[in-house]
N, C-alpha and C positions, 0 to 999 in steps of 0.2 A: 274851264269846264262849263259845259251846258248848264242853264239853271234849273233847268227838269232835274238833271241826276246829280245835281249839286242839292236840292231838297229832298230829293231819297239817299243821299248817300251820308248826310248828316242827321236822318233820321226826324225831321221835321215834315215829311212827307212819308209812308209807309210801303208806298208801290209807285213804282217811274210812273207808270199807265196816269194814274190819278195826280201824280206833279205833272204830266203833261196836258192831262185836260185840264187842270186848273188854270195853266197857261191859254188855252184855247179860249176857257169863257171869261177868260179879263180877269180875274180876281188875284192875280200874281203881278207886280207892281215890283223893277229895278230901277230904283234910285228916281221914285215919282213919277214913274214913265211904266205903262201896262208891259208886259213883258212873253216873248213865244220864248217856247220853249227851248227854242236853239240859240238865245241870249244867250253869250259870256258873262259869266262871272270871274269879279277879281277882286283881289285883298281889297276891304274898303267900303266896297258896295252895300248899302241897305237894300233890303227885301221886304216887301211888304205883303202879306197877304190878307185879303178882305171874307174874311169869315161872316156868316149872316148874324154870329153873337159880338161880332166885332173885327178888329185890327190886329192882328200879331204881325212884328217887326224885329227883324234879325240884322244885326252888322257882320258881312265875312269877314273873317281873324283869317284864317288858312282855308288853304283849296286841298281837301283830300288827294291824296296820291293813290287811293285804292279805290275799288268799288264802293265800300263800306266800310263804317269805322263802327266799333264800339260804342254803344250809347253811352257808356260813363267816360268817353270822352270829346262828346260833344260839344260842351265847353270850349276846348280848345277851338274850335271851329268856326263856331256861330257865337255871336251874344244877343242875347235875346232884350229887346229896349222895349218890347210891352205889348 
């Protein structure tokens, strides 16, 4: 799965549009290396995004099979390391 809609479809992005330009301006980071939008993702992978209050860092667990998942099971998806 793309890592644009792999962070709106686990709900740590809110609209593809916005995981895509974050891709665009550098601040999306797979596994320490900047990341387009049309990077794969796979079971394994850390995510980094550079927010201007900081760092948040997610490990994928699972690659949704839908569009979207339920926020109260995001968990299963992502773990979030800080």
């Amino acid at each position: 799965m793309r890592i644009d809609k792999f962070l709106n479809s686990t709900n740590i992005v809110k609209r593809r549009a916005i995981a895509e330009e974050m891709c665009k301006e550098g601040v999306v980071y797979l596994n320490g290396r900047p990341a387009k939008g049309g990077k794969r993702v796979k079971v394994g992978d850390i995510i980094e995004i550079h927010y201007l209050s900081g760092v948040k860092k997610y490990r994928v667990l699972k690659i949704p099979e839908t569009k979207t998942i339920p926020k109260s099971k995001k968990g299963e998806y992502v773990e979030e390391l800080g």
